[in-house]
C-alpha positions as a printed Julia matrix, in Angstrom:
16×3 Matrix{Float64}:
 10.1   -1.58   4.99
  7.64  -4.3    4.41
  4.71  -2.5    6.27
  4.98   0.84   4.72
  5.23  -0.63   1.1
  2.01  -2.98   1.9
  0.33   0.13   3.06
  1.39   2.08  -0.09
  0.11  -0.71  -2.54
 -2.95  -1.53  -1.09
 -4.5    2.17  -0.6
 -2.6    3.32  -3.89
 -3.99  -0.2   -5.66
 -6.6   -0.75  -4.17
 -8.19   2.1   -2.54
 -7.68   4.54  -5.85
């Protein structure tokens, strides 16, 4: 749960 939303924000807030 943790990974998958760390993933999410940092290549949708980060990445983009």
């Amino acid at each position: 749960m943790f990974r998958l939303r760390t993933k999410e924000i940092r290549f949708g807030s980060g990445e983009n």
